[in-house]
BADRENTI-47875 format. One record per residue (C-alpha): residue in three letters; x, y, z. Coordinates in steps of 0.05 Angstrom, whole numbers, padded with zeros to 5 digits, always signed. Layout:
BEGIN
ALAXYZ/...
END
This chain:
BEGIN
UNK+02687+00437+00126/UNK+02677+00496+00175/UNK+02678+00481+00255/UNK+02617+00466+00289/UNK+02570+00521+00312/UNK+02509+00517+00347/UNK+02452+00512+00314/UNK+02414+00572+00331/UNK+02335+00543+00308/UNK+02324+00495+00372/UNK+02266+00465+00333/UNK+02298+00441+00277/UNK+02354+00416+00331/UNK+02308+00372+00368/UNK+02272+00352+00292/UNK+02346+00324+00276/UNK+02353+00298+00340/UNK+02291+00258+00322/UNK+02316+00233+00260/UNK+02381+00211+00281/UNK+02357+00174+00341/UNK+02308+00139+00288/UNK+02373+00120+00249/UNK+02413+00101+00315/UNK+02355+00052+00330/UNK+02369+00012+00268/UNK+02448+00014+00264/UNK+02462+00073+00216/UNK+02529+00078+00206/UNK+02580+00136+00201/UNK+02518+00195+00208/UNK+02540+00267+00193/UNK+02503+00323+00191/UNK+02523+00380+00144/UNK+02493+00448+00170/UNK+02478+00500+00116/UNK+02442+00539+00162/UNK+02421+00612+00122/UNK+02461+00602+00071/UNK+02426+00551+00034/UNK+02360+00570-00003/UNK+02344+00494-00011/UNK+02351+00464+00057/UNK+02377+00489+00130/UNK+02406+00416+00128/UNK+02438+00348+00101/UNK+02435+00282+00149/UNK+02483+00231+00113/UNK+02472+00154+00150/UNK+02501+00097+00111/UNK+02471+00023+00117/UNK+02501-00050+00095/UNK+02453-00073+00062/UNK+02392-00057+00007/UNK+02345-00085+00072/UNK+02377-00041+00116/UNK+02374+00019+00084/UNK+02293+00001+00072/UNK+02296-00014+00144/UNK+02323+00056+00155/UNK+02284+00095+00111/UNK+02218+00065+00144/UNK+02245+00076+00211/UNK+02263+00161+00192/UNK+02197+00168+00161/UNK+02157+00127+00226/UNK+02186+00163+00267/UNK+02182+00234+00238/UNK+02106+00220+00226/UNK+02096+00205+00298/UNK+02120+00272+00311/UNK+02085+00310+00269/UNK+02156+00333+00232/UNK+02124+00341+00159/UNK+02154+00305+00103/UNK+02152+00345+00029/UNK+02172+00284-00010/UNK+02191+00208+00000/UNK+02231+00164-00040/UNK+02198+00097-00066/UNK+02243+00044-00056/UNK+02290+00018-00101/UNK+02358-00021-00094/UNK+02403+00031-00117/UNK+02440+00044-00058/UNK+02417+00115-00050/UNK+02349+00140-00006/UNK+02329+00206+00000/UNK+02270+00240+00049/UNK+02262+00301+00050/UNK+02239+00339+00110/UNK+02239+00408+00085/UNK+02288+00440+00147/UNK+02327+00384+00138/UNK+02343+00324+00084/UNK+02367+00255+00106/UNK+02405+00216+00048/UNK+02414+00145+00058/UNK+02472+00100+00029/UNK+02498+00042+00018/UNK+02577+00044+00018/UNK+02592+00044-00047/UNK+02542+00100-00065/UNK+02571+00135-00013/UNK+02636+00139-00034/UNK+02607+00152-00104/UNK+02569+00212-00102/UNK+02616+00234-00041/UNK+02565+00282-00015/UNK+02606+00310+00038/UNK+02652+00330-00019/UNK+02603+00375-00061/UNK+02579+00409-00005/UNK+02643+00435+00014/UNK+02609+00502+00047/UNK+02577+00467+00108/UNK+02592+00465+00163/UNK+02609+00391+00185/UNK+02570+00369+00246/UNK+02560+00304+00293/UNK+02501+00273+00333/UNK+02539+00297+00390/UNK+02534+00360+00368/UNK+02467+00360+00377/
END
């Protein structure tokens, strides 16, 4: 992964900032943020959380898409739940992808998307 820039669009900055408080309020673990920025014709953004637990990551996904809702942050898609360890909502500027542990180190997200450029909620 590339060092961490700034992000340049200080509305989807605050939009993440959002999001990841909304996982921070229910105990997300380990949450990255992988920046694509121009260079992705998909998405300016991945948020990767992981949770313990099938409840928690329900628990998480409600929280995200609460939260986003209350500030008018539009949502293209969300993700009916099922226990497979994987949630996905889909923000259009940005994409937050929920896992369990295992699922995590499964699909190893942060592996495919070698290209972006690793950030943290510090960064932010």
């Amino acid at each position: 992964m590339k060092s961490p820039p700034t992000i340049e669009n200080s509305e989807l900055k605050k939009n993440l900032r959002i999001a990841c408080d909304a996982l921070l309020d229910k105990k997300a673990m380990d949450i990255k943020l992988l920046y694509f920025g121009e260079s992705s014709p998909l998405t300016d953004c991945f948020v990767v959380a992981t949770g313990n637990s099938n409840p928690h990551l329900k628990a998480l996904r409600d929280n995200v898409e609460k939260t986003l809702k209350e500030n008018k942050i539009e949502l293209f898609s969300k993700d009916r739940f099922q226990p497979s360890g994987w949630l996905v909502i889909d923000a259009i500027d940005f994409v937050v992808h929920l896992f369990s542990q295992e699922q995590r180190e499964n699909y190893a997200i942060e592996q495919l998307w070698k290209d972006a450029v690793d950030l943290t909620v510090e960064d932010l």
